[in-house]
C-alpha positions in Angstrom: 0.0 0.0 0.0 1.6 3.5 -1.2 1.4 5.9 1.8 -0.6 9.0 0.6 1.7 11.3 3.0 4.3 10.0 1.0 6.1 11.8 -2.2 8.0 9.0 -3.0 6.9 5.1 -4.0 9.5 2.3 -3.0 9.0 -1.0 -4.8 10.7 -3.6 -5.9 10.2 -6.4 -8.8 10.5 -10.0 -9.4 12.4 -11.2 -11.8 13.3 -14.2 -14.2 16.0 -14.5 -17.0 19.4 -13.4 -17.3 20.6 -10.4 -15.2 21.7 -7.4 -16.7 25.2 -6.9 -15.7 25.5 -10.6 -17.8 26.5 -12.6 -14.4 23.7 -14.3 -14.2 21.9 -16.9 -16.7 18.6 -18.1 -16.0 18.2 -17.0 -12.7 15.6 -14.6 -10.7 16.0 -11.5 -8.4 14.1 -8.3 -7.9 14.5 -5.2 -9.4 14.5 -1.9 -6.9 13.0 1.4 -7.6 12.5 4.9 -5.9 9.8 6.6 -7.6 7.8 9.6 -7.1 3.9 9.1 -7.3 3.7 10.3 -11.2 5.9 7.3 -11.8 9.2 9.0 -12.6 11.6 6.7 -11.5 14.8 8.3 -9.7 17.2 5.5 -8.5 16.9 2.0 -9.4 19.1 -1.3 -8.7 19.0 -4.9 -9.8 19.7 -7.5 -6.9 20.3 -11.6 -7.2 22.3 -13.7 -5.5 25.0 -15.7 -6.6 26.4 -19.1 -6.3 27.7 -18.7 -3.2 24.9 -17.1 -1.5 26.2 -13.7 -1.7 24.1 -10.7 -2.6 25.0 -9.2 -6.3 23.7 -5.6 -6.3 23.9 -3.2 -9.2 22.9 0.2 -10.6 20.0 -0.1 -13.2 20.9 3.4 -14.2 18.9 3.0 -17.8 15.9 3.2 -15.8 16.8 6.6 -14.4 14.5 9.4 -15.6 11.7 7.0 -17.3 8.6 6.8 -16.2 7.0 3.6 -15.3 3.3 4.4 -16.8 4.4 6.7 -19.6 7.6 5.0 -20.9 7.1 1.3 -19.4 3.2 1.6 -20.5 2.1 -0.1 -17.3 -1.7 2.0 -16.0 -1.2 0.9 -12.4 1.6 -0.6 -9.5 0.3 -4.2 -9.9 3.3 -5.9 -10.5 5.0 -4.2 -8.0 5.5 -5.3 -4.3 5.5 -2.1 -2.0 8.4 -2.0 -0.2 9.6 -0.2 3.2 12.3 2.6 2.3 14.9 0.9 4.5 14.5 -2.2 2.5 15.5 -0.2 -0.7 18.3 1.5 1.5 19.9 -1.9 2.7 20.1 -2.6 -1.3 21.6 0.6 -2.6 24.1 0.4 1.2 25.3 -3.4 -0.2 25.9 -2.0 -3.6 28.3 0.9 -2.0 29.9 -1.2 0.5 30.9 -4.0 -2.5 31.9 -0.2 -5.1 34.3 0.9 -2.5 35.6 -2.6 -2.0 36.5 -2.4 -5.6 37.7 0.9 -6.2 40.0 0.8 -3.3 42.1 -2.2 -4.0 
């Protein structure tokens, strides 16, 4: 249930198929979003796990800036599950704590 106090919509997205950073082949996950109520989305990650258990999280920046009715055609939220904001937060938190792991080695 969307809060109607609330500016922002976070949801997330089953999935099946291949992920998007090509890691993943015929597996499932979700799909994050922050959105405002119009259905702009603003920030957006993909999450799976792999084959070790260990969460895979990554920036679905080709989302950013389309809008899920206009651009994505859907009329309502259906097939998204309504999620808390600190669920969204834990996702985008694992994808910086695994970037800065990265970037300073």
């Amino acid at each position: 249930m969307v809060d109607a106090n609330s500016k922002l919509i976070y949801a997330k997205e089953y999935w099946t198929g291949d992920s998007r950073d090509g890691r993943l082949t015929n597996g499932d996950g979700y799909h994050y979003y922050v959105m405002e109520k119009d259905g702009a989305i603003l920030e957006a990650f993909e999450a799976y796990e792999d084959d070790d258990g260990e969460p895979v999280v990554t920036p679905l920046t080709e989302t950013v800036g389309i809008n899920w009715y206009h651009d994505l055609g859907y009329s309502d939220l259906e097939n998204l599950d309504i999620i808390d904001e600190d669920e969204f937060s834990y996702m985008k938190e694992i994808w910086q704590e695994k970037n800065k792991e990265t970037t300073s080695d």
